[in-house]
N, CA and C atoms of all chains as a GROMACS GRO file, in nm:
protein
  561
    1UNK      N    1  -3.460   3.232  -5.825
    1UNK     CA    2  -3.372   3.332  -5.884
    1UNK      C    3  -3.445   3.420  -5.984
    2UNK      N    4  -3.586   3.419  -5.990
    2UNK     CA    5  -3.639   3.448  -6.137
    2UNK      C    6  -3.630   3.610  -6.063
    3UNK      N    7  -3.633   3.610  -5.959
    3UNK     CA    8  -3.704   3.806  -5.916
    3UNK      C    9  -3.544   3.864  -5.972
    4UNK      N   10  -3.464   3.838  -5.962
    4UNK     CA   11  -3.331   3.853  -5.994
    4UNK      C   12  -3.356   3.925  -6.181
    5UNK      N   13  -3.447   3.848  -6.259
    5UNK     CA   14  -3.452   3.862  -6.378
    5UNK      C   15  -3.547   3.982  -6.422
    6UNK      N   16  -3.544   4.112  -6.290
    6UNK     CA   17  -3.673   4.113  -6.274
    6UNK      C   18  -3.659   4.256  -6.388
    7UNK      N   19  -3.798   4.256  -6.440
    7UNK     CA   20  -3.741   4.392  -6.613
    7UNK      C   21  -3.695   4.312  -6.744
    8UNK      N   22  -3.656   4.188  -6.687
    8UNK     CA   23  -3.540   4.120  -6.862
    8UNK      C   24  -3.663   4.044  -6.895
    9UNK      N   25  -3.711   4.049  -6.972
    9UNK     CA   26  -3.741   3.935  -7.094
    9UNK      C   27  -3.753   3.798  -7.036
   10UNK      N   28  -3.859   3.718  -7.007
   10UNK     CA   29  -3.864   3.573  -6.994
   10UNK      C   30  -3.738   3.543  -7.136
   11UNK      N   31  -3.660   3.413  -7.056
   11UNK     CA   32  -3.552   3.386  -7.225
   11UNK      C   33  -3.703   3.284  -7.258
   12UNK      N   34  -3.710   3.249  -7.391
   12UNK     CA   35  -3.727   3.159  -7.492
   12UNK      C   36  -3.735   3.030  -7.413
   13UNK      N   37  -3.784   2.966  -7.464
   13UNK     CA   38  -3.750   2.798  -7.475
   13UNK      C   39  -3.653   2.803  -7.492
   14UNK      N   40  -3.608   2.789  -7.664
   14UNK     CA   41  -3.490   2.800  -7.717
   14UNK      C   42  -3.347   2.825  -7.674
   15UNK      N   43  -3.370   2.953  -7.576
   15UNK     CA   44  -3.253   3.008  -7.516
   15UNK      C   45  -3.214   2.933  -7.434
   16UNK      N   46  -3.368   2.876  -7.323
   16UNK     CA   47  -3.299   2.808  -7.184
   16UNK      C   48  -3.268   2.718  -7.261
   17UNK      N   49  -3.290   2.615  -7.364
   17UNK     CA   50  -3.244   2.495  -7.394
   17UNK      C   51  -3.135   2.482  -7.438
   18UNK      N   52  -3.066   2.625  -7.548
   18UNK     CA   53  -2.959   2.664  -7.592
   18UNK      C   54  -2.875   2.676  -7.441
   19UNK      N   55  -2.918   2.734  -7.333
   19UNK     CA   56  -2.836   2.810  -7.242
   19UNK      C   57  -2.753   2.615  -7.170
   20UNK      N   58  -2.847   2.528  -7.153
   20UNK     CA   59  -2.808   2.442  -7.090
   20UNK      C   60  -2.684   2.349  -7.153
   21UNK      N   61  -2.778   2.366  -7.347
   21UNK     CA   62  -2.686   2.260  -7.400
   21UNK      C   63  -2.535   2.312  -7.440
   22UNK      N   64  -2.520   2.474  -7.405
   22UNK     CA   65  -2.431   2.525  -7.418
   22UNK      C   66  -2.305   2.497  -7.288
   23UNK      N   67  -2.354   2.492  -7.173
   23UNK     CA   68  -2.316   2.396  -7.046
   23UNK      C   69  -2.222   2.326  -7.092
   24UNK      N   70  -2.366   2.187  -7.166
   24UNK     CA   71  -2.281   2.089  -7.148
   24UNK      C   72  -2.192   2.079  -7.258
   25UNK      N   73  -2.164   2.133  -7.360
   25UNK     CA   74  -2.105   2.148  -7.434
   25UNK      C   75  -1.951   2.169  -7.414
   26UNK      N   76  -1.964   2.316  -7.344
   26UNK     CA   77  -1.815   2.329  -7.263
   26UNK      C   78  -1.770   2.197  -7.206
   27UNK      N   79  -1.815   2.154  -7.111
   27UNK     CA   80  -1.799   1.994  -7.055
   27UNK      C   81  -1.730   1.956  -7.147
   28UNK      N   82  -1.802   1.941  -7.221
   28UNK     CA   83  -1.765   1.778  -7.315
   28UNK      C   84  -1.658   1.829  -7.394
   29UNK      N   85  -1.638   1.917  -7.427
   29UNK     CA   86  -1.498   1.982  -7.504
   29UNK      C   87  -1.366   2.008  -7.400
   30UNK      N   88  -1.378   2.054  -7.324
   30UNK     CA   89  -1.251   2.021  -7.204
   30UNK      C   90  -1.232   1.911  -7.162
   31UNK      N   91  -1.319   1.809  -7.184
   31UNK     CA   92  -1.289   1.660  -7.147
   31UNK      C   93  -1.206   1.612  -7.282
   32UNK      N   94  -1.267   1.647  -7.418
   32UNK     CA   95  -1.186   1.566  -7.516
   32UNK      C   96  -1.011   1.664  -7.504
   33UNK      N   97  -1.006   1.760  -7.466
   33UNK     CA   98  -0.940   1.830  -7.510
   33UNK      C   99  -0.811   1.759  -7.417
   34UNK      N  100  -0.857   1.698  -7.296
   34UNK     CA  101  -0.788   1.649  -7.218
   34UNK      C  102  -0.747   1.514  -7.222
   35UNK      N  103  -0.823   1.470  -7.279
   35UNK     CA  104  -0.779   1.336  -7.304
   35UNK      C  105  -0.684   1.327  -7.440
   36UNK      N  106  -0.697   1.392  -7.521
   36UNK     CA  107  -0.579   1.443  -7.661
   36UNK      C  108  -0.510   1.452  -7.575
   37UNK      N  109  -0.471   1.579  -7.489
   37UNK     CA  110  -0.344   1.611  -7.406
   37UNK      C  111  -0.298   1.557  -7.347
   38UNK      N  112  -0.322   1.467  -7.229
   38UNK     CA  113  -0.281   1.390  -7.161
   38UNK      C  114  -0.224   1.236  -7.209
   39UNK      N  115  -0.331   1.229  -7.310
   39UNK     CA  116  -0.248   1.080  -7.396
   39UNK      C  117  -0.131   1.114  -7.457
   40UNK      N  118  -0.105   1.233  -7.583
   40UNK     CA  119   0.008   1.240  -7.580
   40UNK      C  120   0.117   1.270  -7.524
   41UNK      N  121   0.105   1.289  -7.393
   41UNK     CA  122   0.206   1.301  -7.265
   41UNK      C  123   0.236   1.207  -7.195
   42UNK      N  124   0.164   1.122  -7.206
   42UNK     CA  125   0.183   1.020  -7.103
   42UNK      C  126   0.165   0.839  -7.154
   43UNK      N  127   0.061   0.897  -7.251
   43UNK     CA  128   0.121   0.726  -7.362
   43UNK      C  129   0.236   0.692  -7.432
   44UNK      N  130   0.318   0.563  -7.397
   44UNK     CA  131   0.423   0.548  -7.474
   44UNK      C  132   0.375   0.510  -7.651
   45UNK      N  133   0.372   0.582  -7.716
   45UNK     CA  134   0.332   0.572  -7.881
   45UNK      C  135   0.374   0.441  -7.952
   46UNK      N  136   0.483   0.331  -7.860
   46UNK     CA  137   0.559   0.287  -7.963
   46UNK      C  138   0.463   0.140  -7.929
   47UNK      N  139   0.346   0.136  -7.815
   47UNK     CA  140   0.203   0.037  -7.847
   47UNK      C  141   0.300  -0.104  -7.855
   48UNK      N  142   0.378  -0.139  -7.751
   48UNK     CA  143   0.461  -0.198  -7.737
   48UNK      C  144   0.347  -0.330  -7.603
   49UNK      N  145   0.311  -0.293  -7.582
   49UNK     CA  146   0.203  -0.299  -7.452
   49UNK      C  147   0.059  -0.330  -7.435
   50UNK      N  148  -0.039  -0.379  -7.430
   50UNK     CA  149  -0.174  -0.338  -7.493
   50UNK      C  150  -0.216  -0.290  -7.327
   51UNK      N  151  -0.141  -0.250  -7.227
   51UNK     CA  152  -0.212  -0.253  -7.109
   51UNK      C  153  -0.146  -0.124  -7.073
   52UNK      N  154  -0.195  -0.050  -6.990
   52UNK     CA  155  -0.148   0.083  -6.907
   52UNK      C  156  -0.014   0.039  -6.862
   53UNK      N  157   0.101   0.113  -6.834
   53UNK     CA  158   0.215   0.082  -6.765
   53UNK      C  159   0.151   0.144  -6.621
   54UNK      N  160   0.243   0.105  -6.550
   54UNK     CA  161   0.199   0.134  -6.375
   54UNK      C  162   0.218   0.358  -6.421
   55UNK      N  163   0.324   0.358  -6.475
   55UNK     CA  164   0.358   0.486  -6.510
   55UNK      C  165   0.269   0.589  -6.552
   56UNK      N  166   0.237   0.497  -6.634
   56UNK     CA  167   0.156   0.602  -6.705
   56UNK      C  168   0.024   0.660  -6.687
   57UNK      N  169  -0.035   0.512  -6.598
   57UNK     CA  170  -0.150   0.544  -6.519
   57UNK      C  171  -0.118   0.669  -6.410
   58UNK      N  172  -0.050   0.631  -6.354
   58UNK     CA  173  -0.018   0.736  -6.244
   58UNK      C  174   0.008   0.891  -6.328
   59UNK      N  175   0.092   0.892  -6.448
   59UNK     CA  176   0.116   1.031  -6.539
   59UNK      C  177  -0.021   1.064  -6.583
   60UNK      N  178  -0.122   1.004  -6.608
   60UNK     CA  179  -0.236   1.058  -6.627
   60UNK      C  180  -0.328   1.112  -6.542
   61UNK      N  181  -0.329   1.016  -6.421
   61UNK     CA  182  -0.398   1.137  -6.305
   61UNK      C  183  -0.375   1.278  -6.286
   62UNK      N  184  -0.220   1.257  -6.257
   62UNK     CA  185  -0.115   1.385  -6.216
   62UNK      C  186  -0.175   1.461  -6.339
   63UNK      N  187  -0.154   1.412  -6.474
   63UNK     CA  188  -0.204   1.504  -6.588
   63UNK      C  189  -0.332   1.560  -6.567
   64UNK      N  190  -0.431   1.476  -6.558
   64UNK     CA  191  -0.562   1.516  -6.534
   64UNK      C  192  -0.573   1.653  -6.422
   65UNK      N  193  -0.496   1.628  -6.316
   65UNK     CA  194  -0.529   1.700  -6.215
   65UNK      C  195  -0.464   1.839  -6.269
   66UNK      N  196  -0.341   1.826  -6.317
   66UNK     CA  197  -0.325   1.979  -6.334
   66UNK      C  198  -0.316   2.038  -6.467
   67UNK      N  199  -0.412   1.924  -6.511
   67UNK     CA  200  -0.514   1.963  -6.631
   67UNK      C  201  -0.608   2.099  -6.606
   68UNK      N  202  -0.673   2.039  -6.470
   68UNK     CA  203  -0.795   2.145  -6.432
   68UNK      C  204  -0.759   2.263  -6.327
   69UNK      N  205  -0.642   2.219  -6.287
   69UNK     CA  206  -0.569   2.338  -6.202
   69UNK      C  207  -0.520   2.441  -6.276
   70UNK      N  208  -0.437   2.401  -6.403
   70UNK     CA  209  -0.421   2.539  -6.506
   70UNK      C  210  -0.508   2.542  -6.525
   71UNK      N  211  -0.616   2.504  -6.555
   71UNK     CA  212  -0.723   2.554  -6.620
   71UNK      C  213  -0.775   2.667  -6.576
   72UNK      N  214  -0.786   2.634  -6.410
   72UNK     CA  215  -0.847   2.736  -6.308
   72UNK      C  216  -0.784   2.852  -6.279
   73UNK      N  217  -0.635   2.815  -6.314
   73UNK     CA  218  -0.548   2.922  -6.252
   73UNK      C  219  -0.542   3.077  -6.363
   74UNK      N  220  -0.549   2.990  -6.492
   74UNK     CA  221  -0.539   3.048  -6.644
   74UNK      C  222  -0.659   3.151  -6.610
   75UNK      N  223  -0.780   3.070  -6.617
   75UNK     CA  224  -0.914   3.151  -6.597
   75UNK      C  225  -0.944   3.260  -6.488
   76UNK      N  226  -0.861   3.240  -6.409
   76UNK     CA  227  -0.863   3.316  -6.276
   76UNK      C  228  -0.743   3.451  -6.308
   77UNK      N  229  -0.688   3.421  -6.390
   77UNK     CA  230  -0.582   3.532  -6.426
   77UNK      C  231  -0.628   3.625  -6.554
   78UNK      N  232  -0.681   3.585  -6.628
   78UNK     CA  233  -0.788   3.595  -6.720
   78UNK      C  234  -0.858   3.724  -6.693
   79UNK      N  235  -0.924   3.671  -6.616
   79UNK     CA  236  -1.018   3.732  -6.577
   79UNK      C  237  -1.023   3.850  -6.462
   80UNK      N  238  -0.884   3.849  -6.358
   80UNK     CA  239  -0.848   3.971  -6.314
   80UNK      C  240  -0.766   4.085  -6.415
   81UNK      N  241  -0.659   4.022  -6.517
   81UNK     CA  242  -0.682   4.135  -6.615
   81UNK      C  243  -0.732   4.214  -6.734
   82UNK      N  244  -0.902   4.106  -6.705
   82UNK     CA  245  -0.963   4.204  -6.804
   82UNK      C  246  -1.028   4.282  -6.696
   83UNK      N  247  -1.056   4.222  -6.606
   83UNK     CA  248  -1.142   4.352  -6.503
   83UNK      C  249  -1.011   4.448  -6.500
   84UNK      N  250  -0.884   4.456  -6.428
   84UNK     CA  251  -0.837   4.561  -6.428
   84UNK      C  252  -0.811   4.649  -6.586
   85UNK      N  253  -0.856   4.590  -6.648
   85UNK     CA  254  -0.796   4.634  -6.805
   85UNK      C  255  -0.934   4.724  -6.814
   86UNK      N  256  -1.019   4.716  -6.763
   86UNK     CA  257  -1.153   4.759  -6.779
   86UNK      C  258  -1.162   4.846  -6.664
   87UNK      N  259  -1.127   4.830  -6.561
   87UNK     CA  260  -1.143   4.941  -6.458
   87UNK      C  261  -1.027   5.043  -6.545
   88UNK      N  262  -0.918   5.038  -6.547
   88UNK     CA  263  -0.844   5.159  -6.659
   88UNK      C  264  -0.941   5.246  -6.730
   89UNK      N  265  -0.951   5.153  -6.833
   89UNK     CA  266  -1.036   5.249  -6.945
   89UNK      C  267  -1.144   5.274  -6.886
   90UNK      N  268  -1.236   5.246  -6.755
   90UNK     CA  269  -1.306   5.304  -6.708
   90UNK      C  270  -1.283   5.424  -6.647
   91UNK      N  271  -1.179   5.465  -6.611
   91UNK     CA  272  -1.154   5.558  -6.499
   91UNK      C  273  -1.164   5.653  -6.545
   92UNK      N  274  -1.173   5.740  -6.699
   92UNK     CA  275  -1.251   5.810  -6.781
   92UNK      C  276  -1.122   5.944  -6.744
   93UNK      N  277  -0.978   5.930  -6.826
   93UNK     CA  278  -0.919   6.016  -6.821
   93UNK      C  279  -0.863   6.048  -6.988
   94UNK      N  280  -0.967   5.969  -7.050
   94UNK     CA  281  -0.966   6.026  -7.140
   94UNK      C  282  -0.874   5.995  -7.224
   95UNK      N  283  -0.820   5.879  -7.174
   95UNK     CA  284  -0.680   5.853  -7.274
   95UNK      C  285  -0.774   5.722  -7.402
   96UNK      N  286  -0.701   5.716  -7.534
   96UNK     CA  287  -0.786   5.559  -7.582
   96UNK      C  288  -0.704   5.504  -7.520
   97UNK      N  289  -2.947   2.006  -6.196
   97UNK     CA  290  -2.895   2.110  -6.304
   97UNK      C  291  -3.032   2.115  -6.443
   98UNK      N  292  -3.124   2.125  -6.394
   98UNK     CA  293  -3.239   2.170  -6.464
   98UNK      C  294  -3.264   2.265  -6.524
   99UNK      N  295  -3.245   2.347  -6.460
   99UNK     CA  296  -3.210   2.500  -6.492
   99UNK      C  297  -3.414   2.558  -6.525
  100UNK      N  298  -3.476   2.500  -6.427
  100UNK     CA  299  -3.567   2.488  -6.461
  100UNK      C  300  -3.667   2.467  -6.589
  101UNK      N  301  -3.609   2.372  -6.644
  101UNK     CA  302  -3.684   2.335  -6.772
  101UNK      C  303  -3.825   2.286  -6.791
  102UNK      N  304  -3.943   2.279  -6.857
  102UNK     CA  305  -4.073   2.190  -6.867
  102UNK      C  306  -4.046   2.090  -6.927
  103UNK      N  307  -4.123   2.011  -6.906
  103UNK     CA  308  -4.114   1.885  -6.918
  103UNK      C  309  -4.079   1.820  -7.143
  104UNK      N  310  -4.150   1.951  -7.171
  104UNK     CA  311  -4.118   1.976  -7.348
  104UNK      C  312  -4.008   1.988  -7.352
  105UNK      N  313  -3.932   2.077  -7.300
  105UNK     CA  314  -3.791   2.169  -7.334
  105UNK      C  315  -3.697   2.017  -7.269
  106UNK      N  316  -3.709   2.001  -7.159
  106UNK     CA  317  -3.614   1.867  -7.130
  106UNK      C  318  -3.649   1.754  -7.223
  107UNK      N  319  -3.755   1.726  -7.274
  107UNK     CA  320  -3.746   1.602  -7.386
  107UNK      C  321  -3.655   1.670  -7.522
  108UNK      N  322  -3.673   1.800  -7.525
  108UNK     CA  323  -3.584   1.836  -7.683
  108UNK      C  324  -3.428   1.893  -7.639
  109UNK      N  325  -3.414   1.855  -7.503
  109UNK     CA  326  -3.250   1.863  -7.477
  109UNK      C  327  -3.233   1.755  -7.487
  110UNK      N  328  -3.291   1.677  -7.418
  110UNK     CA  329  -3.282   1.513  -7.418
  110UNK      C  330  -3.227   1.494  -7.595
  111UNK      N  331  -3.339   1.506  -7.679
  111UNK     CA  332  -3.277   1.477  -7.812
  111UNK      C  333  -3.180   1.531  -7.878
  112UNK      N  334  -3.169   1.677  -7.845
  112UNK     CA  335  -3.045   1.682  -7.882
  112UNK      C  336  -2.861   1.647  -7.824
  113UNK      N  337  -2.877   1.590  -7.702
  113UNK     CA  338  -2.798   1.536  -7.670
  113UNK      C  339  -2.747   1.416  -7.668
  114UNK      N  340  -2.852   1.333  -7.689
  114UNK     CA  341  -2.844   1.223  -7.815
  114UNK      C  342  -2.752   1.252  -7.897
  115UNK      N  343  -2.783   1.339  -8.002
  115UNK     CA  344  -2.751   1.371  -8.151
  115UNK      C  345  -2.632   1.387  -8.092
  116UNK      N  346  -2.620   1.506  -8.036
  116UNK     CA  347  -2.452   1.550  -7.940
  116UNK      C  348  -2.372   1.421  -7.950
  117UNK      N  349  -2.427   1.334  -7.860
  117UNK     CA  350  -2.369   1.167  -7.830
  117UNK      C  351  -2.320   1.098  -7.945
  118UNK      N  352  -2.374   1.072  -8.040
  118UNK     CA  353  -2.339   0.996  -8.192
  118UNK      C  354  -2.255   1.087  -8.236
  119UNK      N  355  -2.243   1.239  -8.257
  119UNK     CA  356  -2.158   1.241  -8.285
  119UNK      C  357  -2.001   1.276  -8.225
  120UNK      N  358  -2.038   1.278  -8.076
  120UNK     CA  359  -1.930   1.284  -7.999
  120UNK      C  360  -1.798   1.172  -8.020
  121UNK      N  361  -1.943   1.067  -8.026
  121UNK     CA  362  -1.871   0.897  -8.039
  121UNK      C  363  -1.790   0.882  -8.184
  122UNK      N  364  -1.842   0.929  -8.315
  122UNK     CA  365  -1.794   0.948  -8.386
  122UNK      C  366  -1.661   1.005  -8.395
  123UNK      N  367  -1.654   1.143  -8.375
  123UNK     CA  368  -1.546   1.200  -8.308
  123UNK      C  369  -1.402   1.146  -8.215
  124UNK      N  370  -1.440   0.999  -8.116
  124UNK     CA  371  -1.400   0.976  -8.055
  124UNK      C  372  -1.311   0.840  -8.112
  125UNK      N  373  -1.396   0.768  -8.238
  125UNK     CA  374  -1.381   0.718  -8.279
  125UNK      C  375  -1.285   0.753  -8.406
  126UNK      N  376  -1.269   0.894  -8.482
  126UNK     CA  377  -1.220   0.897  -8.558
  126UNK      C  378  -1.052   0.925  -8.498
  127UNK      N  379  -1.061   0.952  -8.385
  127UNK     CA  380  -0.916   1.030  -8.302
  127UNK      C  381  -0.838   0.884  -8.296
  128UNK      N  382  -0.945   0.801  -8.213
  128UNK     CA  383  -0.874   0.667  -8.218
  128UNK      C  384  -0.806   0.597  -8.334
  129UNK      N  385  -0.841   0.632  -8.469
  129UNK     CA  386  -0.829   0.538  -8.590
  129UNK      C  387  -0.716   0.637  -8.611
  130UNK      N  388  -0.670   0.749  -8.607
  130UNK     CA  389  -0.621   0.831  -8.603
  130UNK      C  390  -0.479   0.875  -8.572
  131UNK      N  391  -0.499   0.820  -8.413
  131UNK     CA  392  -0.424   0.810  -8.319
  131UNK      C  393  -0.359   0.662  -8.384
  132UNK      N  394  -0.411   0.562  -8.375
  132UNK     CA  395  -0.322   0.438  -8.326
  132UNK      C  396  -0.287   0.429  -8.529
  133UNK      N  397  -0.320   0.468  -8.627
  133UNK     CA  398  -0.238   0.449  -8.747
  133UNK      C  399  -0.117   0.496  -8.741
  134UNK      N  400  -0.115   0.655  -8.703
  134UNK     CA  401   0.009   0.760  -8.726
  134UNK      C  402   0.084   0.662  -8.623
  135UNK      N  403   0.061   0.606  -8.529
  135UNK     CA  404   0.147   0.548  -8.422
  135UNK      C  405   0.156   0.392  -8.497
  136UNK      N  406   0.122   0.364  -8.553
  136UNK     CA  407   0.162   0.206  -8.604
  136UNK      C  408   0.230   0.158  -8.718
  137UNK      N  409   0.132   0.293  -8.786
  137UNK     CA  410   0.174   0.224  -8.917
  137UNK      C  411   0.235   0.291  -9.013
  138UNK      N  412   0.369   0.288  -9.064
  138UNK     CA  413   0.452   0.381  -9.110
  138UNK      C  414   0.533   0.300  -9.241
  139UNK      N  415   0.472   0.187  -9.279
  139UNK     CA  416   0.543   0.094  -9.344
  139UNK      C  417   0.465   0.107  -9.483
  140UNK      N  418   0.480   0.163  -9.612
  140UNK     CA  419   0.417   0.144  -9.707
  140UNK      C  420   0.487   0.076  -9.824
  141UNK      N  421   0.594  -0.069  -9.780
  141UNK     CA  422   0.608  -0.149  -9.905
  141UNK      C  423   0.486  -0.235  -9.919
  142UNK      N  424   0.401  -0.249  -9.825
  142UNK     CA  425   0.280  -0.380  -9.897
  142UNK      C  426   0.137  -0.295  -9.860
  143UNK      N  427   0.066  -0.334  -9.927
  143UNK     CA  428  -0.059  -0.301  -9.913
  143UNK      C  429  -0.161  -0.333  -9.801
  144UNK      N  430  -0.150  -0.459  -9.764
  144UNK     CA  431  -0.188  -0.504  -9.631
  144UNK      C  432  -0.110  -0.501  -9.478
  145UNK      N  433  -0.172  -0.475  -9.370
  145UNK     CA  434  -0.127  -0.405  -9.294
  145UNK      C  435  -0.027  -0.563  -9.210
  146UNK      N  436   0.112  -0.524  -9.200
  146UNK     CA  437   0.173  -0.621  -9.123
  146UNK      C  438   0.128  -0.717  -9.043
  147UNK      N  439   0.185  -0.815  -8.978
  147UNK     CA  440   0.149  -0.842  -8.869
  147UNK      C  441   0.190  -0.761  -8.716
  148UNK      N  442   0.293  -0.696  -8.746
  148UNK     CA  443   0.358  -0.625  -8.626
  148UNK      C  444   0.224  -0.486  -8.582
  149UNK      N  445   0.227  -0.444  -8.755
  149UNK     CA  446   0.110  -0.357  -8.736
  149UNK      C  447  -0.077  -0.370  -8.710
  150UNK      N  448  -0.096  -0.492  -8.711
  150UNK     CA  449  -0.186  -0.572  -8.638
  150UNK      C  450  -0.202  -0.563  -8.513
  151UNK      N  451  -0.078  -0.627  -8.474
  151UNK     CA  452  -0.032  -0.638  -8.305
  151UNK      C  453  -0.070  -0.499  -8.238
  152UNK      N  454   0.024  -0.407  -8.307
  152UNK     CA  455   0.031  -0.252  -8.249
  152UNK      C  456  -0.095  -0.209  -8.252
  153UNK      N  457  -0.159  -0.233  -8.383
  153UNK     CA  458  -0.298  -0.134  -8.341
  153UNK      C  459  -0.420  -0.196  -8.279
  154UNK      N  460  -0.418  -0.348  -8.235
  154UNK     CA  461  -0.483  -0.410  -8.149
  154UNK      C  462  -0.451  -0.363  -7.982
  155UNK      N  463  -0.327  -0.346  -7.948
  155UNK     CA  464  -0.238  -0.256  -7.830
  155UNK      C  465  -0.328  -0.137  -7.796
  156UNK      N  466  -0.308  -0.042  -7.930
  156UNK     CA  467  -0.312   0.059  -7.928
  156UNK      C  468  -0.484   0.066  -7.885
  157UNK      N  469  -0.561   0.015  -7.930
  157UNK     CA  470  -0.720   0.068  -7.905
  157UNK      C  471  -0.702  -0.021  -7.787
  158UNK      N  472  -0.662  -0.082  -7.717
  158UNK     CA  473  -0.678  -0.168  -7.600
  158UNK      C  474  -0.658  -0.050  -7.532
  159UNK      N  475  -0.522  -0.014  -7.529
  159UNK     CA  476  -0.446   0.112  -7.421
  159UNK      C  477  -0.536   0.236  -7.428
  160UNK      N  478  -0.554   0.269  -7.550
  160UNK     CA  479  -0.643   0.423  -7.571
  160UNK      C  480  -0.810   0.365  -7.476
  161UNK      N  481  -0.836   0.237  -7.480
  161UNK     CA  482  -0.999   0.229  -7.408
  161UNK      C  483  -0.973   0.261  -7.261
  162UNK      N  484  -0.831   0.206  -7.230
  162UNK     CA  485  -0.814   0.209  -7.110
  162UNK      C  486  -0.797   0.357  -7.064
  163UNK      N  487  -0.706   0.376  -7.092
  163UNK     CA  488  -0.686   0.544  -7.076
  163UNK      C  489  -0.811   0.649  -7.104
  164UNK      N  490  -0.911   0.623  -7.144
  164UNK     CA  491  -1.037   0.685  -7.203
  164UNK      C  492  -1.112   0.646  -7.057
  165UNK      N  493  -1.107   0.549  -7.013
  165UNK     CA  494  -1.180   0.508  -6.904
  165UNK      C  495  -1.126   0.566  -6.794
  166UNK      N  496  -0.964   0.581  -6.766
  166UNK     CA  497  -0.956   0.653  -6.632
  166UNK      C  498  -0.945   0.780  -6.616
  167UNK      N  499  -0.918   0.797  -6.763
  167UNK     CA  500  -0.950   0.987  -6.771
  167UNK      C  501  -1.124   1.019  -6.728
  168UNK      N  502  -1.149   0.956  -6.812
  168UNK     CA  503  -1.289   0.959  -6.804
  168UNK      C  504  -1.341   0.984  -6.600
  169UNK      N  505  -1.294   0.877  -6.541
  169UNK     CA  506  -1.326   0.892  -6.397
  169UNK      C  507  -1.258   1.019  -6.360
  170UNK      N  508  -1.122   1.011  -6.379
  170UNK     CA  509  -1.045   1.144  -6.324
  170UNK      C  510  -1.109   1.256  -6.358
  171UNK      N  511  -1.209   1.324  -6.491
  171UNK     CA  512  -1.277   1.382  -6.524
  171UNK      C  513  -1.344   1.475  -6.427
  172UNK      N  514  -1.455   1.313  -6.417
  172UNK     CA  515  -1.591   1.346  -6.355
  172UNK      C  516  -1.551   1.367  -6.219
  173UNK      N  517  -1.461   1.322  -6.141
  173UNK     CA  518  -1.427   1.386  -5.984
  173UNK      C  519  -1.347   1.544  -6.014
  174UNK      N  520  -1.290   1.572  -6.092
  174UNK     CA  521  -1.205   1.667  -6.064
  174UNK      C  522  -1.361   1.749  -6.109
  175UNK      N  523  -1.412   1.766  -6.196
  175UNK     CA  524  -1.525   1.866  -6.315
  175UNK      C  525  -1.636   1.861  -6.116
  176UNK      N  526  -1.676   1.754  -6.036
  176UNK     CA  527  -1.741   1.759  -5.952
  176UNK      C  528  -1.697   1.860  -5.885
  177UNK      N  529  -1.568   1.829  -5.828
  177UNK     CA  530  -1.494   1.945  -5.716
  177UNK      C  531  -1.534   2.058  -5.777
  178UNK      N  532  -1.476   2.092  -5.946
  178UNK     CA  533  -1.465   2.217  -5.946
  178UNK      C  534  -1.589   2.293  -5.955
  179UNK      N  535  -1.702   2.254  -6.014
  179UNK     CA  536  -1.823   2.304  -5.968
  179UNK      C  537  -1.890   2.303  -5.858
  180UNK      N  538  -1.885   2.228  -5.748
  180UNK     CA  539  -1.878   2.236  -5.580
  180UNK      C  540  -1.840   2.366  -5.586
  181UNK      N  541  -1.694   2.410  -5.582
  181UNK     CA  542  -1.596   2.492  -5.528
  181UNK      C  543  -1.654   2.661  -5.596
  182UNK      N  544  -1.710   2.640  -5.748
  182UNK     CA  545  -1.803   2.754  -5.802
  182UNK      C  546  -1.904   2.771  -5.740
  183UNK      N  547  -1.950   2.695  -5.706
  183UNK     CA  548  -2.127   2.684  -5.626
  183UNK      C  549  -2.076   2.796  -5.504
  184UNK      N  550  -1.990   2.733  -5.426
  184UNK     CA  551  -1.962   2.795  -5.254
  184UNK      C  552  -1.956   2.907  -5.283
  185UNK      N  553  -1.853   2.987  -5.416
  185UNK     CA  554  -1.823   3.105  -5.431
  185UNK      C  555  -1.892   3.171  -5.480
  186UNK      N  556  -2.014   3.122  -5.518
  186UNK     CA  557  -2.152   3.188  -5.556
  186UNK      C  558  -2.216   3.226  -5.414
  187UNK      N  559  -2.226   3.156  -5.343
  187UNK     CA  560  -2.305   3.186  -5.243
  187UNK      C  561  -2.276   3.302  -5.154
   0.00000   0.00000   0.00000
């Protein structure tokens, strides 16, 4: 992919190392973010239990899964109206 | 997922993801202490923590390991798919 880069600046060390740990970073923050969310949805709080209910195991998959389905869907919507929000003010009629 | 690194630059991701790690765990650890008090313990006539509230927050980090563990799997398959499914649409 490097001919792709071809005119830009080799990045840094720094950058590629920044660029990766920035990766995994995202990762690891949508994972905690999900596990906050999904526990308080689907754990009974009142710790009545020390073991998963059959329930709740099952409410956490389901959670999990459309954990990452909004996620995708959010991002995917996102992101068609900033492009159209940007093709607008591109179209250069002069309006702000 | 190298991203083509040398063999330098992957030993100083390596360490800093370490560091990342301790304090992730930290983090993970403070949610838990966190989590299972506000949920247990709500009783402030004695200073020492009940026995009921014993019980509960022994429950409570049992249930939260568990649930940490199958999120955890549910995670790593769903985070697989969805970067599969980015990859194809790259291509």
């Amino acid at each position: 992919m490097s001919f792709l880069g071809f005119g830009r600046p080799q990045p840094t060390s720094a950058e590629k190392i920044a660029a990766v740990e920035n990766e995994l970073k995202v990762v690891a923050e949508m994972h905690s973010r999900m596990v906050k969310i999904c526990t308080l949805k689907c754990i009974d709080k009142t710790y009545r239990e020390g073991e998963l209910a059959k329930g709740e195991a099952v409410c956490l998959d389901r959670c999990a899964a459309k954990f990452f389905e909004a996620h995708q869907k959010i991002s995917d919507q996102l992101q068609k109206e900033t492009q159209a929000q940007q093709a607008g003010r591109g179209g250069g009629f002069g309006m702000q | 997922m190298d991203g083509g690194l040398t063999q330098a630059e992957s030993r100083e991701l390596d360490a800093r993801i370490q560091k990342r790690q301790v304090k992730e765990f930290m983090n993970v650890f403070g949610n838990l202490v966190d989590n299972c008090f506000t949920s247990c313990v709500d009783d402030f006539t004695s200073k020492a923590l009940s026995g009921r509230e014993n019980g509960c927050l022994s429950r409570c980090v049992l249930k939260s390991m568990t649930t940490q563990t199958r999120l955890g799997e549910r995670f790593g398959e769903l985070n697989a798919a969805m970067t599969a499914e980015m990859q194809q649409k790259m291509r």
